[in-house]
Each structure stands twice: as structure tokens, then as C-alpha cells.
ZASE-865329 format. One record per residue (C-alpha): residue number from 1; x, y, z. Coordinates in steps of 0.5 Angstrom, whole numbers, plus 500, padded with zeros to 3 digits. Layout:
<atoms>
seq; u; v; w
NUM; X; Y; Z;
...
</atoms>
This chain:
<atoms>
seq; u; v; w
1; 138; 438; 698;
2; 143; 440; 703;
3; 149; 441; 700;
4; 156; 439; 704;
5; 160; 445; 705;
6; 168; 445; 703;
7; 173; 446; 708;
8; 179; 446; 711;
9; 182; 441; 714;
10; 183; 447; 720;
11; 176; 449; 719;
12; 173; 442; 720;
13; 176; 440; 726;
14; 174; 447; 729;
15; 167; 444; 730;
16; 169; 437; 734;
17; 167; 440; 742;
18; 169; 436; 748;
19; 166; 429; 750;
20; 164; 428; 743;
21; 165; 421; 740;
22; 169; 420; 734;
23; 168; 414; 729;
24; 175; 414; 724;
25; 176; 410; 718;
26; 181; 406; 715;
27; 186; 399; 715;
28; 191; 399; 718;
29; 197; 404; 713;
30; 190; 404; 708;
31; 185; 410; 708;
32; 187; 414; 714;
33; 184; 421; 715;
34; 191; 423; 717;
35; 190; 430; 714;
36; 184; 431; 719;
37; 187; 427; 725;
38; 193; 431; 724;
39; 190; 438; 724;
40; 186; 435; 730;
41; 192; 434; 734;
42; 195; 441; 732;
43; 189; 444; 735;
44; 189; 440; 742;
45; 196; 441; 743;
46; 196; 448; 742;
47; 189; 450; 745;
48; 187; 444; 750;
49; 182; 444; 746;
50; 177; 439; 744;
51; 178; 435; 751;
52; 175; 427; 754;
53; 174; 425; 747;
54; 172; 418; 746;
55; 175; 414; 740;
56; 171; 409; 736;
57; 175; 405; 729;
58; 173; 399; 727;
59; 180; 395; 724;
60; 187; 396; 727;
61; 189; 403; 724;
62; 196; 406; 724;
63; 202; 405; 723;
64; 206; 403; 729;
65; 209; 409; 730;
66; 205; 417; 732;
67; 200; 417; 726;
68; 194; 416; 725;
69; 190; 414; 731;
70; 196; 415; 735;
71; 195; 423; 734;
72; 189; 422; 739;
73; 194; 419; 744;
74; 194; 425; 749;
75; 192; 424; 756;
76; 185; 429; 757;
77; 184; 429; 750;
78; 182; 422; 749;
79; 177; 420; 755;
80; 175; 413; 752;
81; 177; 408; 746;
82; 173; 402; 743;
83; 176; 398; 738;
84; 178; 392; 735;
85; 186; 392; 735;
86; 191; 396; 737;
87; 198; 394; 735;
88; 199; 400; 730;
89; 197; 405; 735;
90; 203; 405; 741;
91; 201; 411; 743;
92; 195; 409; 745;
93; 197; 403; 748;
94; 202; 406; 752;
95; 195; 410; 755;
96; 191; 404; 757;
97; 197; 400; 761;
98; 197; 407; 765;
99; 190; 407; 766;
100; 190; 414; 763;
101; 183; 412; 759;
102; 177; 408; 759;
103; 179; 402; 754;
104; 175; 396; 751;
105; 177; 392; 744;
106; 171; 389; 741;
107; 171; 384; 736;
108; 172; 388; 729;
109; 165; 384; 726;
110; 162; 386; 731;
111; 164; 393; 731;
112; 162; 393; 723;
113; 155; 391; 724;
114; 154; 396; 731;
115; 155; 401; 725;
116; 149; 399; 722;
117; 145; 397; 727;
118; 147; 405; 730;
119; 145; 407; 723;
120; 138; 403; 724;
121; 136; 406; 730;
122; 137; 399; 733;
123; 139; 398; 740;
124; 146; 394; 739;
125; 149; 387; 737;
126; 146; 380; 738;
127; 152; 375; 737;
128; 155; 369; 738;
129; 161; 372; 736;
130; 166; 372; 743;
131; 162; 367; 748;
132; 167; 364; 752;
133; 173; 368; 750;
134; 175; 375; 753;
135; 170; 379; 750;
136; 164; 375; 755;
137; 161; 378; 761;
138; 163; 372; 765;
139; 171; 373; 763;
140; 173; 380; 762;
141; 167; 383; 758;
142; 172; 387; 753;
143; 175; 391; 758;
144; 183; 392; 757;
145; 185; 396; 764;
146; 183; 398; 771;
147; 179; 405; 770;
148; 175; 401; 765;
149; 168; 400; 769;
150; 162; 400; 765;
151; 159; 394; 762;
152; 157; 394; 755;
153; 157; 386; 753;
154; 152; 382; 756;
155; 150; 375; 756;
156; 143; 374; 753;
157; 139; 368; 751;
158; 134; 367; 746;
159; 131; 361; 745;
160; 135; 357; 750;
161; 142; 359; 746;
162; 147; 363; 749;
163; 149; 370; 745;
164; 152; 377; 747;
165; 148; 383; 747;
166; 154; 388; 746;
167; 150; 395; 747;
168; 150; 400; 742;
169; 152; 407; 742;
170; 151; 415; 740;
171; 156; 418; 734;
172; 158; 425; 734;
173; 163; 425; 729;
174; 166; 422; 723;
175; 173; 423; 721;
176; 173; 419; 713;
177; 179; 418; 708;
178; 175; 418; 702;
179; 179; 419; 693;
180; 174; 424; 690;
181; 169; 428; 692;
182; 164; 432; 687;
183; 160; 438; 688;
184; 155; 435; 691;
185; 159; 431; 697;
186; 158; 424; 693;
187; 164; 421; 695;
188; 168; 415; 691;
189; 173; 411; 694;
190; 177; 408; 688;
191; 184; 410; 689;
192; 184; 406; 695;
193; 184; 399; 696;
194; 179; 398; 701;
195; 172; 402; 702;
196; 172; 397; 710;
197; 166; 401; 713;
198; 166; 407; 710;
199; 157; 407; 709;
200; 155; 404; 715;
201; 160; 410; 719;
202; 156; 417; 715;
203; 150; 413; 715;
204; 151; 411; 724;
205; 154; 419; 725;
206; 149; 422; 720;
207; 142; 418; 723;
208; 145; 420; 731;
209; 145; 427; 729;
210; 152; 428; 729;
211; 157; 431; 723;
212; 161; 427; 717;
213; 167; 430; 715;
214; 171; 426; 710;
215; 178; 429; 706;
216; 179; 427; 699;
217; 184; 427; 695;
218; 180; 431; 689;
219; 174; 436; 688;
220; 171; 434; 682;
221; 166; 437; 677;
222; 159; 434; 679;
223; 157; 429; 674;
224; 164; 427; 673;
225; 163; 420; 679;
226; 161; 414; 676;
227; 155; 413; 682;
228; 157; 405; 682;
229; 163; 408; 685;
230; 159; 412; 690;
231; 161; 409; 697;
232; 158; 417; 701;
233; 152; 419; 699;
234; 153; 426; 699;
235; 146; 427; 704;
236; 150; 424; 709;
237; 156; 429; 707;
238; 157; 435; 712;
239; 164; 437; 711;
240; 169; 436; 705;
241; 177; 437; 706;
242; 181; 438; 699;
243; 188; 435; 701;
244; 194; 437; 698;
245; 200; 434; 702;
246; 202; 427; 699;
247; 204; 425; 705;
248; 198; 426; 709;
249; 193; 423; 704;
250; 197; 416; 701;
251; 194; 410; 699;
252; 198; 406; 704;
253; 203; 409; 708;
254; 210; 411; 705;
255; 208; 408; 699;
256; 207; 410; 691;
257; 200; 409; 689;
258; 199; 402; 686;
259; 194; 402; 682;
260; 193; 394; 682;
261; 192; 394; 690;
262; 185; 399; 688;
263; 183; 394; 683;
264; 184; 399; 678;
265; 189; 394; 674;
266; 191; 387; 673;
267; 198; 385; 674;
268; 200; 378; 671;
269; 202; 371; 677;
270; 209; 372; 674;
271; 210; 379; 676;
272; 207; 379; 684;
273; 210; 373; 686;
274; 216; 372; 689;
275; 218; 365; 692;
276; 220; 365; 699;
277; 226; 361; 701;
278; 225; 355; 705;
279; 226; 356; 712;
280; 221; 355; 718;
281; 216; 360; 716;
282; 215; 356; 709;
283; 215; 349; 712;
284; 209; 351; 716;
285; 206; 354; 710;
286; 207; 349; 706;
287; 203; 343; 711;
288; 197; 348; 711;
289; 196; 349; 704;
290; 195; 342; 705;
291; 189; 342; 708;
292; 186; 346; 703;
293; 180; 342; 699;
294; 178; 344; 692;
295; 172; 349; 692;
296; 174; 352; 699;
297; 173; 359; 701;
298; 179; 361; 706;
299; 181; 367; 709;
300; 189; 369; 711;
301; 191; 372; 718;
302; 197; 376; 719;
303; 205; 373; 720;
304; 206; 365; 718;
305; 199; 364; 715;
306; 200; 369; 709;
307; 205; 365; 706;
308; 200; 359; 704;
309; 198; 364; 698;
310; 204; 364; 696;
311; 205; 357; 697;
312; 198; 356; 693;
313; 202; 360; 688;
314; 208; 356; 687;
315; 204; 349; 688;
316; 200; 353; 681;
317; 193; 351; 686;
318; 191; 358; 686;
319; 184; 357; 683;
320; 182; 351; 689;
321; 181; 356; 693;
322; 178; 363; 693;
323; 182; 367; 699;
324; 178; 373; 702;
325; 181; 379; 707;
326; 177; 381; 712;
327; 177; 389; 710;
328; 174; 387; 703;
329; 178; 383; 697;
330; 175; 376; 695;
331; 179; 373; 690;
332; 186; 374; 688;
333; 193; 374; 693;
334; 192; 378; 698;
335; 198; 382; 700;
336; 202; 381; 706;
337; 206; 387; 711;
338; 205; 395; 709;
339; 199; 392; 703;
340; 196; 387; 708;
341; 188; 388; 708;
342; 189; 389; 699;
343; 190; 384; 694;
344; 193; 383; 687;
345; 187; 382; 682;
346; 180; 381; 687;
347; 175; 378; 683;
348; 172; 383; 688;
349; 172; 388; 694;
350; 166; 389; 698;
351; 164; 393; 704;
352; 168; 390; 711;
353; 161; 389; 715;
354; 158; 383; 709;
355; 165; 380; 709;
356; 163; 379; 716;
357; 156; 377; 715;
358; 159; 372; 710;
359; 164; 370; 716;
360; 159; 370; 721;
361; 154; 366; 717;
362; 159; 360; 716;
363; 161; 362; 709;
364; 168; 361; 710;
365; 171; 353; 709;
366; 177; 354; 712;
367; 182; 359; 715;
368; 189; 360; 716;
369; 191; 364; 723;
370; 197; 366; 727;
371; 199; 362; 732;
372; 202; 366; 739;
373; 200; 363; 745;
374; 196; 356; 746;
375; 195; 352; 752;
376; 194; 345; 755;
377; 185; 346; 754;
378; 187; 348; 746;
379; 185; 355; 748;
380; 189; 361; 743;
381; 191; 368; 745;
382; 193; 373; 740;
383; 191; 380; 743;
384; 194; 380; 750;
385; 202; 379; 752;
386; 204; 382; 759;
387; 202; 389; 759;
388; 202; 390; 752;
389; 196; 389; 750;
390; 195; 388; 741;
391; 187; 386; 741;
392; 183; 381; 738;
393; 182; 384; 730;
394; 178; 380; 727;
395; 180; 373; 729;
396; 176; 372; 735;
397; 170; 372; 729;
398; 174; 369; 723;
399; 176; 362; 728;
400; 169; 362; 731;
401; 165; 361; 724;
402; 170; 358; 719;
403; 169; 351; 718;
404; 176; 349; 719;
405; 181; 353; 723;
406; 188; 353; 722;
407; 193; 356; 726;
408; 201; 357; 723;
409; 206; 358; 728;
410; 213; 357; 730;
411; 213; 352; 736;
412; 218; 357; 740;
413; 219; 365; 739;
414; 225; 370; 740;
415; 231; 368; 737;
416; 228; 361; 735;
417; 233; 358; 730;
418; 233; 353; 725;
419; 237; 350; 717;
420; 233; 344; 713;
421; 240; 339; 711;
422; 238; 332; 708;
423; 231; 333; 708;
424; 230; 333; 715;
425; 229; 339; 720;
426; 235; 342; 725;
427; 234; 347; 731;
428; 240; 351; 731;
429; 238; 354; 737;
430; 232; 355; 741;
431; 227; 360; 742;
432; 227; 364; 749;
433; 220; 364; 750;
434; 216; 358; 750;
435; 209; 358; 746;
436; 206; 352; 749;
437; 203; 354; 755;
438; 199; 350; 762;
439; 194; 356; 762;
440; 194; 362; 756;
441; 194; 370; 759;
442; 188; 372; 755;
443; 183; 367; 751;
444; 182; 370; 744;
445; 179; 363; 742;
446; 176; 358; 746;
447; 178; 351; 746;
448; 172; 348; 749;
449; 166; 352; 744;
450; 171; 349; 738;
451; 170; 342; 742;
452; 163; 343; 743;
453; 161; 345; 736;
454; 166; 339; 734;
455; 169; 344; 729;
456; 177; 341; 725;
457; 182; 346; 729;
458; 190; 345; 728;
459; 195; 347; 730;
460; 201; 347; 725;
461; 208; 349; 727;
462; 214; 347; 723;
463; 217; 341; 728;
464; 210; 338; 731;
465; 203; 338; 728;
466; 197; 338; 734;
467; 189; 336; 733;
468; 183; 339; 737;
469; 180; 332; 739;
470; 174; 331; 744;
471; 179; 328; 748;
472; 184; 335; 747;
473; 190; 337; 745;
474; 193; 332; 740;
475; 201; 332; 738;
476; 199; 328; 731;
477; 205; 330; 726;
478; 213; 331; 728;
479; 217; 333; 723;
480; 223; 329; 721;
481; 229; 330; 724;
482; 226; 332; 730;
483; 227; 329; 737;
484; 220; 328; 740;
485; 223; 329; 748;
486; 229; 334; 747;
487; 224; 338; 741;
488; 217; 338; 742;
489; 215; 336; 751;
490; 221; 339; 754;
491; 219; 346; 750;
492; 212; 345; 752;
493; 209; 347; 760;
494; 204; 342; 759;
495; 205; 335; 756;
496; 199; 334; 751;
497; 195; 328; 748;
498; 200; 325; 743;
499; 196; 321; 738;
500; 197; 313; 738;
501; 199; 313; 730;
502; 203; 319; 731;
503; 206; 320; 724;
504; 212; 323; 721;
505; 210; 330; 716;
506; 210; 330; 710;
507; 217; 330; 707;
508; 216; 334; 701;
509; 215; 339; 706;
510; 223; 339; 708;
511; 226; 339; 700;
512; 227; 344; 697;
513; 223; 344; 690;
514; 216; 344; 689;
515; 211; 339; 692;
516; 207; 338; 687;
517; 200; 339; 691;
518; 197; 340; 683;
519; 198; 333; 680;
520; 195; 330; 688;
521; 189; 333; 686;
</atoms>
């Protein structure tokens, strides 16, 4: 057996070569190889070296700032990036709008399951998972800038049924953040929240002839891991970093290990929750949670949405509903801001790619998304505004699938301010941008294939409620308190359906005291 050999952090990188392709691990501020990233931008930066690398991660990783997969953010360091969200790594953001790199956001399922399927010696993904959004061929085939000319996603039928072929791909490297590895090179994830694709990157590098490289936190004594514990088989190790430096090897950044978010102990409901005061945020939560059904598996966006497991908490309906992450967690509350991707008592954490084979094969009953741009055909964009471009995640995958799509946001951005008085709902001052649009800048969800699959979609904000109808987008709620010309169509750029039995939203939703959802059901 070969057994993987231990090094430096230095040493390590030194075996990285121009042009490689590098797969990273992680979720968002979780489970970064930041002590390998950094030793890897020291060595660029002090010798030019390596040079036209291209750069593969799953999830949005980083923190917003220069960590993380931002340290690949030089100009003739990085040649190519694919990824599925960029919002946490300016750096490279700034990049691909100067036209300095070759870019593509994928959705983040599909980046999962080409893993496996590298690692299988297929020859890509077959999915339906992007028809008629941004990621199709016919639109903009994935391509973020104008230096950006190859074709990886193709359209396909089989069977007479549209699907998208995206291309698979050669592994060099794997940069990999793991707890503990044993002298064999088996490697445990239990101190981190999530293992996300941890497997399927060793496997995809090691079958494509490439090297494995993971930082742990500690070199134990073999036989010391518990083998159900062993995310990495030691036969697809090659190099392991002991990591001494606490900032470089942190469960999440700039924070203290928290032995609840890695499943590692149970916290009471008393202890995690926090009710949140009512403001417009907690009105959209509060007519979400509404949606729910008794048995429903659902899933949590980022922003407005994470606020329905708070809602759930308060309404004491926590067990109506199991919420799952897409980075792993199914059960418990999942957590919002620097912890997002954890959550507080999971029944279970699984690998990233099955939690997106339940997403794709319809496993989720509904799901709760954030709501930025939305346009007269129903369509959404989450991932691309100006020049700045965030990326898709795993949205387009989540609201493509799931039984019932949800989107929570408020009705206007920037500067939107608004009180609740006697029940009914003011707007203070109005936000500068509008959210309602004639035609959205890039399409992250597709209106026309919801229409097509007759699938529930709405859209809630905290003065209006729209529907998804054959017909169109239908305004079919209207907060009370609010005027429907000067509040709703005069902020719009587009006047919608409005339904012929427009109604007033609940009006528990406005009063500041539970709203008794558990004695409803």
C-alpha cells in the first residue's frame, strides 16, 4: 500500500506545475484549505511560479475578502475558473469583468455530479438542471466575460426530451481542508460542519492521475479514527499538511470551534433561538412559513428565506418540516451568515453531491429562495447585476426541482424603509432600485419551463404577494395598509396580472405576537 507522504505546507505546493487544474474544497467561510491556498499564493508571488492555472470549486467559497480562493486572484496565475458562485471571492470577480480570465459559473449540483462522473472515467454530466436559463447553450452557455470562447454545455436529446450535456473534465490537483488524518493518510472530517465533496474531489484527482493534497488540523496514530468517520481513504492521499496556525485551519471563519455546528453535540431550541423583531424581513418569513404543509421536505436560500426556520421555531411547527442545506445538514436549523451551509442539531449531514441527487430527483417539497430581480415573464436573476457578477449556486437546481418554489424578498432594494403601526404596514421611504423589472439581466430561473411543468411558484415580499398562473405573473395578496397604485404598480416597470379575488395578507402577519400557525394545523 502506498502510503501518502507528510509535509509542509511549502513543500506541498512546490509540486503544483503551470497550466494544472486545481479542484478546492469548501463552503463558503467552512472548510477552506486556507493554509495551502496561502502558501500557494506566496509561491506565486515570490517566484512568478506556478503560472495559467485553471481553478475548479463547487460552492461559493471565501469570505468576501482576500482569503481563500481569492489568493488565486493574480493575473498569469489563474488562466481559467469554473465554479458555481463568486460572491465571496472579489478578487476574482474583479478578473473576470476585466476580461484577465476565462470564466464560467456551472450550477453548483452539476459541478458535484461531474466529480463523480470524472471519477468514473465518464465522459460528463447529462442534466436537465439549467434548460432555459443562462447556463443553456441557446442563451449564454455559462460564460461569464468576452475572453471566455469555448463551449463546455451542449444541448442534447434523448428520447425526444431536451437535456444539457456539460463536458467533463482532467483533475491535477486537489487542495482539501480535512480534521484528522492517521499515518495512513485516511482522513475524518469531524470537526467541520460539512464534509460538501470532500470524496468524489480525491477520487475525480486521483483516477485522472493527478496528486491529492489535504491540510489537517492533527496527524493521529493509526487506528485512533473511527473508519465510519473516514471521509478520504488514505489510497487516494498523496500529500499531508499538519496545520498549526489557528487562523489558517478554522472551522469557520474568524470564529471558535463550535462543537454543535460539526454535529458533535446538541444545543436546546431555548439556546439557539433568537426571535427576530418585526420588521419586513419577518413579515416575508412569516407569509412563507405559511406555505408549508405538514410532512414537507424544504430547503432555506440565503437572505430573507432564512428566516422561515426561525418563523417555524416561534410558531413552535419545527417538526411539520424537515429543512435540509444543500452542503449536507438534513434536519434541525440551519444557520444563517458566517455558519450558513451548518446547522443546529441535524438529524444528518450527507456528502454535497446526494443531497443534490435528492434535490434533482424531486425529493424536495418546497423551497424558500431569495428573491432580487424578477421580471414581467416570471423569470428570476439571482447571480448577475451590472458588471458584478455573483453566480447561480445552487439555486438554478433547487428552483428547477422542488415541488414548490417560494421566493422571499422585499418588493424594492437600497434604502427601502418601512414601521408596522396598528396592524397595517407603512412605507417610510422607498427604495432606489426597483426589483420588478420589464425584462431581467440574466435568467437564473426560467418562468416559461416553471409554467411548462405547471409547478406552484411565488413570489412574496412584504407589501404584495404574486403567483405564477398560465396566464402569468399574478399580483394575488396586498398587504394591509398599502395603496395598490402609489405602493405596488407605480415601483413596478411592468404592470402584472392582478387576480380577480385580489386579497388582503393575512393580518396576523402585521401584529406583533405569535401567529398561532400550530393550533391551524
Amino acid at each position: 500500500m502506498m502510503i501518502p507522504e507528510f509535509v509542509t505546507k511549502e513543500e506541498a505546493v512546490n509540486i503544483i506545475k503551470d497550466s494544472d487544474t486545481i479542484v478546492t474544497s469548501g463552503f463558503v467561510e467552512c472548510a477552506n484549505p486556507e493554509g495551502l491556498e496561502v502558501a500557494l499564493e506566496e509561491r506565486f508571488l515570490k517566484t512568478g511560479s506556478p503560472k495559467n492555472l485553471t481553478l475548479f470549486y463547487v460552492a461559493g467559497q471565501g469570505a468576501g475578502d482576500e482569503r481563500c480562493v481569492s489568493r488565486f486572484g493574480h493575473e498569469k496565475l489563474l488562466k481559467k475558473v469554473i465554479a458555481g458562485h463568486y460572491n465571496k471571492a472579489p478578487k476574482l470577480g474583479e478578473l473576470i469583468v476585466n476580461n484577465k480570465i476565462e470564466a464560467y459559473n456551472i450550477p453548483q449540483g452539476v459541478l458535484c455530479q461531474m466529480l463523480r462522473d470524472v471519477a468514473a472515467n465518464k465522459p460528463g454530466v447529462i442534466s436537465k438542471v439549467g434548460l432555459k436559463t443562462f447556463a443553456d447553450p441557446r442563451i449564454e452557455g455559462c460564460k461569464l466575460n468576452q475572453v471566455t470562447k469555448d463551449d463546455i454545455v451542449s444541448l442534447i436529446k434523448i428520447n425526444g426530451e431536451e437535456y444539457l450535456y456539460f463536458k467533463g473534465m482532467k483533475f491535477d490537483i486537489a487542495l482539501i481542508k480535512g480534521s484528522y488524518a492517521d499515518e495512513r493518510g485516511n482522513i475524518s472530517m469531524e470537526n467541520e460542519y460539512v464534509s460538501t465533496e470532500v470524496l468524489s474531489i480525491s477520487q475525480a484527482v486521483h483516477n485522472c492521475g493527478g496528486k491529492v493534497i489535504v491540510q489537517v488540523d492533527k496527524i493521529v496514530k493509526n487506528g485512533s479514527l473511527d473508519p465510519k468517520l473516514v471521509k478520504i481513504p488514505g489510497i487516494c492521499v498523496d500529500y499531508v499538511v499538519e496545520i498549526q496556525d489557528s487562523k489558517l485551519k478554522a472551522q469557520v471563519y474568524d470564529l471558535p470551534y463550535e462543537a454543535a455546528l460539526a454535529g458533535n453535540a446538541r444545543l436546546s431550541e431555548k439556546s439557539s433561538f433568537k426571535p427576530i423583531p418585526l420588521d419586513e424581513k419577518k413579515i416575508i418569513a412569516r407569509r412563507g412559513t405559511m406555505e408549508i404543509k405538514k410532512g414537507s421536505v424544504g430547503n432555506l436560500g440565503i437572505g430573507a428565506p432564512e428566516y422561515v426556520s426561525n418563523i417555524a421555531t416561534e410558531e413552535g411547527i419545527n417538526d411539520y418540516m424537515v429543512l435540509t442545506v444543500e452542503s449536507g445538514p438534513v434536519g434541525g436549523s440551519p444557520q444563517s451568515g458566517k455558519r450558513f451551509g451548518s446547522a443546529v442539531n441535524p438529524d444528518a449531514i450527507i456528502d454535497q453531491p446526494y443531497q443534490f441527487d435528492f434535490y434533482d430527483g424531486g425529493g424536495l417539497d418546497i423551497c424558500f429562495l431569495g428573491l432580487a430581480q424578477v421580471d414581467q415573464f416570471g423569470n428570476l436573476n439571482v447571480s448577475k447585476f451590472g458588471t458584478r457578477t455573483s453566480g447561480c449556486g445552487g439555486f438554478i437546481d433547487i428552483s428547477q426541482n422542488s415541488k414548490k418554489v417560494v421566493f422571499c424578498g422585499t418588493f424594492t432594494t437600497k434604502g427601502l424603509k418601512t414601521k408596522i403601526e396598528d396592524g397595517k404596514l407603512v412605507i417610510l421611504e422607498e427604495g432606489k432600485t426597483k426589483k420588478f423589472v420589464s425584462n431581467v439581466q440574466q435568467i437564473t430561473f426560467s418562468g416559461d419551463l416553471a409554467r411548462e411543468n405547471n409547478k406552484p411558484v411565488f413570489y412574496i415580499t412584504e407589501r404584495a404577494v404574486f403567483e405564477l398562473r398560465k396566464e402569468g405573473l399574478t399580483l394575488i395578496e396586498i398587504a394591509p395598509g398599502i395603496d395598490l397604485q402609489k405602493n405596488i404598480l407605480d415601483q413596478m416597470d411592468f404592470k402584472p396580472l392582478i387576480s380577480k379575488d385580489l386579497k388582503e395578507m393575512d393580518s396576523r402577519i402585521f401584529l406583533d405576537q405569535p401567529m398561532g400557525l400550530n393550533q391551524k394545523r
